[in-house]
MIDOSE-1310 file (N, C-alpha, C; in nm, 2 decimals, decimal comma, always signed):
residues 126
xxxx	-1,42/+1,04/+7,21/-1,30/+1,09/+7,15/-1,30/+1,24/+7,14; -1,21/+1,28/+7,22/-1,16/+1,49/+7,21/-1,13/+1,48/+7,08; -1,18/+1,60/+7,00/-1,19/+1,67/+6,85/-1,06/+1,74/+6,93; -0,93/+1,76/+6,85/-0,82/+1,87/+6,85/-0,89/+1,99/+6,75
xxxx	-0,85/+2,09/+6,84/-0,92/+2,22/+6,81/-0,75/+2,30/+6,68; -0,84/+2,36/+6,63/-0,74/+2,39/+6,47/-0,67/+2,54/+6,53; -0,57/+2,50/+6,57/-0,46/+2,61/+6,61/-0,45/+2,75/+6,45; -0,51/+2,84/+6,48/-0,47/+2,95/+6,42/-0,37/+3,02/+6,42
xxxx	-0,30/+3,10/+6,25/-0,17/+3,14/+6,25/-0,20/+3,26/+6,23; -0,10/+3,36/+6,29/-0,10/+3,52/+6,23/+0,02/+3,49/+6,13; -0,09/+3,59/+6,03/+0,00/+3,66/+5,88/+0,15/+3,66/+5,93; +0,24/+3,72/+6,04/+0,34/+3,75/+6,02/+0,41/+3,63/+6,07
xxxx	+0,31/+3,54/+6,17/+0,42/+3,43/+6,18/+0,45/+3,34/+6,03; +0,30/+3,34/+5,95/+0,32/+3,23/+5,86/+0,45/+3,25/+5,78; +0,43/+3,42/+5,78/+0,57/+3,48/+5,67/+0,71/+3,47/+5,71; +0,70/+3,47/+5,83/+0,88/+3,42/+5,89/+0,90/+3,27/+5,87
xxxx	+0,79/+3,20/+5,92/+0,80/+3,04/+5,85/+0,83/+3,03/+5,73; +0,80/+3,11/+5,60/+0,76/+3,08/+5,47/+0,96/+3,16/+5,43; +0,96/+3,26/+5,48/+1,07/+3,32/+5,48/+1,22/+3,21/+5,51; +1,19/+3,12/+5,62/+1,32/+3,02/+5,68/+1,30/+2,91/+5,57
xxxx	+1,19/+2,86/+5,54/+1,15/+2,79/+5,45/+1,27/+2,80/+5,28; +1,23/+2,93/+5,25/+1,29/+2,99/+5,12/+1,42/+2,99/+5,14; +1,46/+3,00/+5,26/+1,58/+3,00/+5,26/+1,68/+2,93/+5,31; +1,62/+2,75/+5,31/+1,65/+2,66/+5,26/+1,66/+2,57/+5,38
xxxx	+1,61/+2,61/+5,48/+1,56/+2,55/+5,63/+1,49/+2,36/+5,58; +1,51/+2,32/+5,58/+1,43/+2,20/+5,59/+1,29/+2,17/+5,64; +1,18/+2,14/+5,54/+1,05/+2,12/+5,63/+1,04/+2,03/+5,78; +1,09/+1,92/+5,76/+1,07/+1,78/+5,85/+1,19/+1,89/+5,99
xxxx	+1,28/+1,97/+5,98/+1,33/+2,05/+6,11/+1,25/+2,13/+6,18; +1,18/+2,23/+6,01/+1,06/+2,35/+6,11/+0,98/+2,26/+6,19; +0,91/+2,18/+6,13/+0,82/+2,08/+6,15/+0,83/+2,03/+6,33; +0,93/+2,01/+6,37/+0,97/+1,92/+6,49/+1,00/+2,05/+6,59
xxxx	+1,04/+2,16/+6,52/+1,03/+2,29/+6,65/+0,97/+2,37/+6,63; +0,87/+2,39/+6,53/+0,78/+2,43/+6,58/+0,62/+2,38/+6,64; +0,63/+2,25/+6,58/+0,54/+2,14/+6,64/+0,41/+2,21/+6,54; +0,41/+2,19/+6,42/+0,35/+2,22/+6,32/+0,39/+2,12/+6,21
xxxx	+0,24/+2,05/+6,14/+0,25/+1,95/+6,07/+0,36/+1,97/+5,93; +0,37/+1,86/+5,86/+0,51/+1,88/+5,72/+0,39/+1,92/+5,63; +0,26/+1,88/+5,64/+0,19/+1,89/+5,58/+0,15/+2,06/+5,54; +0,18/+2,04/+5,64/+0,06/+2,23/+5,70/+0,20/+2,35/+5,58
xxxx	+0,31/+2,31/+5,64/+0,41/+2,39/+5,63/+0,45/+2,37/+5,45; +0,44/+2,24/+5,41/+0,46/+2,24/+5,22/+0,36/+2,30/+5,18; +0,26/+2,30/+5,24/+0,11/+2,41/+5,19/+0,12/+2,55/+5,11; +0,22/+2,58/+5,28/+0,22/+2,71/+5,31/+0,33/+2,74/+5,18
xxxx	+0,44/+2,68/+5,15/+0,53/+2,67/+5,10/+0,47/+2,75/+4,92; +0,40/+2,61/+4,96/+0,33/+2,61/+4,78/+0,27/+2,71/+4,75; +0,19/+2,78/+4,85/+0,11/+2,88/+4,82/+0,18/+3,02/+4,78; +0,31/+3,03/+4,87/+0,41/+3,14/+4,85/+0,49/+3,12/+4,70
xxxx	+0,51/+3,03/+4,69/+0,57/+3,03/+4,55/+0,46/+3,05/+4,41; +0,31/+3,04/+4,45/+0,24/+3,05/+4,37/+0,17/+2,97/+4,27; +0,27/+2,81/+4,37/+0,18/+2,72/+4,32/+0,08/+2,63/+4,39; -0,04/+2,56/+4,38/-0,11/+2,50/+4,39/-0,11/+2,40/+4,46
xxxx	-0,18/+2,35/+4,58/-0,07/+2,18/+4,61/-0,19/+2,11/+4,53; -0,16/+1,98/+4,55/-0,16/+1,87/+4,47/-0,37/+1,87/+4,47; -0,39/+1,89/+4,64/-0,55/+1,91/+4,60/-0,64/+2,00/+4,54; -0,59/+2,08/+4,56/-0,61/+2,21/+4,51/-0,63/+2,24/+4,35
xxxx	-0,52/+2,16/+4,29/-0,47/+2,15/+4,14/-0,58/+2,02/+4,05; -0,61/+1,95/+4,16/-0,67/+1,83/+4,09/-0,85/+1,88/+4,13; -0,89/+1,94/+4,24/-1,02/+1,97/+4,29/-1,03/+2,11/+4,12; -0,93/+2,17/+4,06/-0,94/+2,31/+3,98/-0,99/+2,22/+3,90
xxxx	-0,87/+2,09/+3,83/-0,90/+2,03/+3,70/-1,04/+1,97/+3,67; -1,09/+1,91/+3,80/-1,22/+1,86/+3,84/-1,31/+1,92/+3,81; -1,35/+2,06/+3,83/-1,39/+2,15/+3,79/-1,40/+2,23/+3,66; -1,29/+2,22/+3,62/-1,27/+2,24/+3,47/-1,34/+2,18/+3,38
xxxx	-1,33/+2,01/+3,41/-1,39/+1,96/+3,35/-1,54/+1,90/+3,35; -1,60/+1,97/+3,49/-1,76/+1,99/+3,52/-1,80/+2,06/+3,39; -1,73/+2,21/+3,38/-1,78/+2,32/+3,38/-1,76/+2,26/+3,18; -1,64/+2,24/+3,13/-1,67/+2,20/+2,96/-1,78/+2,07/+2,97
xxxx	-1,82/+1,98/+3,06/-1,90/+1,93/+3,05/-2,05/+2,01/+3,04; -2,06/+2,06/+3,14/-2,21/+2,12/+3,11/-2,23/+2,22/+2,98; -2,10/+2,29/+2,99/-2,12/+2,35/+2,86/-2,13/+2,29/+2,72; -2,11/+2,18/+2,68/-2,10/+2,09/+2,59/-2,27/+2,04/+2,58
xxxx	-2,30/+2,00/+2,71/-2,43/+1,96/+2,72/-2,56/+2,13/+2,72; -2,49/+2,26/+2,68/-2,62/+2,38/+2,71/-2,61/+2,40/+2,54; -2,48/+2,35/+2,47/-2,47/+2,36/+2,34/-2,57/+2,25/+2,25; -2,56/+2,15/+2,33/-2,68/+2,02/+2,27/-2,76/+2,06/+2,31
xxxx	-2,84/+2,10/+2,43/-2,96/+2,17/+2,46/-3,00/+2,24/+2,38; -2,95/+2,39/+2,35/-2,95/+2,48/+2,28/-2,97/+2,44/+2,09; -2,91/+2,36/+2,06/-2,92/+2,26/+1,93/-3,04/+2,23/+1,92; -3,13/+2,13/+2,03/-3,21/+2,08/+2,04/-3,37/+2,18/+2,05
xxxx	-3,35/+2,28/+2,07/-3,43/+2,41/+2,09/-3,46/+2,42/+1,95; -3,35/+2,46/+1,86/-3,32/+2,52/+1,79/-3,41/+2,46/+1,65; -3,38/+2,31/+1,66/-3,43/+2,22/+1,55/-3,59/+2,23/+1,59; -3,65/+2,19/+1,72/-3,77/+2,19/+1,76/-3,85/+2,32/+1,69
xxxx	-3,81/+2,45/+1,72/-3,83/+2,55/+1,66/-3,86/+2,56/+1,52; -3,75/+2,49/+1,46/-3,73/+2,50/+1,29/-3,87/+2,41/+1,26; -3,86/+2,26/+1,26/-4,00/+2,21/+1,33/-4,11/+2,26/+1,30; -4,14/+2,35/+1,43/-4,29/+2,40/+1,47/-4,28/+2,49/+1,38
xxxx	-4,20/+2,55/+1,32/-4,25/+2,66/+1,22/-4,28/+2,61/+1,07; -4,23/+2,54/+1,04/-4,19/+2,40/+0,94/-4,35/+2,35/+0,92; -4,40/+2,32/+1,04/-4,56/+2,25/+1,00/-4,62/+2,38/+1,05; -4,64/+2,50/+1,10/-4,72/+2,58/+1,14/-4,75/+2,65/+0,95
xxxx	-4,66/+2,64/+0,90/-4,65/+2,70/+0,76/-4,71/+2,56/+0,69; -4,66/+2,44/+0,72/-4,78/+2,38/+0,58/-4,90/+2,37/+0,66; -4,98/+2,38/+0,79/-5,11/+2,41/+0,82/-5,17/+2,50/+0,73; -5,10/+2,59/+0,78/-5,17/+2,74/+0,68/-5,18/+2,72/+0,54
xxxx	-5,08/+2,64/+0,52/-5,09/+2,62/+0,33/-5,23/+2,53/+0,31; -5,25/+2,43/+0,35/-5,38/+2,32/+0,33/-5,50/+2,40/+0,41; -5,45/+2,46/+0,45/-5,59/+2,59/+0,52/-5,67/+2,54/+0,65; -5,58/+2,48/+0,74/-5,62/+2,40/+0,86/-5,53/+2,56/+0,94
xxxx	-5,65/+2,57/+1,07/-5,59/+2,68/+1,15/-5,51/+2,63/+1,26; -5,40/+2,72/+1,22/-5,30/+2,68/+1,34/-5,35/+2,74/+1,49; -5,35/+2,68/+1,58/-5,39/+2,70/+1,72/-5,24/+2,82/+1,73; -5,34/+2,90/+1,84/-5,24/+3,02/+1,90/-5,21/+2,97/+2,00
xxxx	-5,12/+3,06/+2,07/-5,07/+3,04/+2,21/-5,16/+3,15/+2,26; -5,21/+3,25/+2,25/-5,24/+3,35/+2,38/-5,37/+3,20/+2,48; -5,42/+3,15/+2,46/-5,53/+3,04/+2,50/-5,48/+2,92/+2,59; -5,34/+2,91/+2,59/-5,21/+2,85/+2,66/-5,30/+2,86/+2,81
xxxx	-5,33/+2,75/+2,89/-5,36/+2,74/+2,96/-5,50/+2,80/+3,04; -5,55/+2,83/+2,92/-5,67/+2,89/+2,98/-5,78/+2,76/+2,99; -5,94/+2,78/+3,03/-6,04/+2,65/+3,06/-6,03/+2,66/+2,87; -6,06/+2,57/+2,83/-6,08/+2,52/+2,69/-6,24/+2,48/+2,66
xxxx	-6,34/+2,41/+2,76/-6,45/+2,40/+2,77/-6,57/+2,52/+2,81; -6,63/+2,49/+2,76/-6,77/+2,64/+2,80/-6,83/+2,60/+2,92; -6,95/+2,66/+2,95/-7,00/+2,63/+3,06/-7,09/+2,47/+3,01; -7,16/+2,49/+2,89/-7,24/+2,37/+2,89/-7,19/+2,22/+2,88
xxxx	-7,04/+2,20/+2,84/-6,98/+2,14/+2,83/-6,92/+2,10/+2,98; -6,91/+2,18/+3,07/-6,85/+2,13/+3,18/-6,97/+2,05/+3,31; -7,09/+2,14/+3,29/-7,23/+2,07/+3,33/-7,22/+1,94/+3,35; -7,18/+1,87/+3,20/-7,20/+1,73/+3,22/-7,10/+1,65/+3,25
xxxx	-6,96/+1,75/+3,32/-6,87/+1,65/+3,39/-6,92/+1,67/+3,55; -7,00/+1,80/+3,59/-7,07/+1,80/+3,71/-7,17/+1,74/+3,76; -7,26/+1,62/+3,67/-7,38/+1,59/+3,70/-7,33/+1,48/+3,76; -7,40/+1,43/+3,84/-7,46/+1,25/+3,93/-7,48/+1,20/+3,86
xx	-7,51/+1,06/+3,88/-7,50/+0,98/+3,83/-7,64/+0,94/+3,90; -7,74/+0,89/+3,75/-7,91/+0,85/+3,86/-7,86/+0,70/+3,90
């Protein structure tokens, strides 16, 4: 099956179409002499008047409503941070109170075992 190749318009044609359009020409006539879809041409229509066509308007609201979605969900996130936080400071303060040492972070990922300690995860087995 031949793919139809997408016929390109210059700016000033689209404006003389959009111009006979406005001034009250019938789509389904341009349509048949100039051999350009009703589709193509209410597009063009919508876009000159400044409004939106139908996909366009539903693909925005779709979006819209991504975008309050995720935001709804960085506000629970952020909530969730927030309590965790309250939390860890919450018991880091009664450690200190009963006089148990609270672990630091600078040690975050470093070896935690010494050397003699690791020896005996290196040895054979007799």
């Amino acid at each position: 099956m031949e793919k139809k190749e997408r016929r390109r318009y210059s700016v000033g044609f689209k404006e003389q179409v959009i111009q006979r359009l406005l001034a009250g020409e019938r789509v389904k006539a341009l349509s048949h002499e100039l051999l350009i879809s009703e589709g193509l041409l209410f597009g063009w229509r919508l876009r000159a008047e400044g409004r939106p066509g139908k996909k366009r308007e539903a693909k925005k609201r779709q979006e819209d409503g991504e975008v309050q979605a995720l935001q709804g969900r960085i506000a629970e996130l952020e909530g969730a941070v927030g309590r965790a936080m309250l939390e860890r400071d919450f018991l880091a303060g009664a450690l200190r109170r009963i006089g148990v040492a609270v672990p630091s972070s600078e040690n975050a990922g470093k070896k935690t075992s010494g050397p003699r300690s690791a020896d005996r995860w290196n040895r054979k087995a007799n």
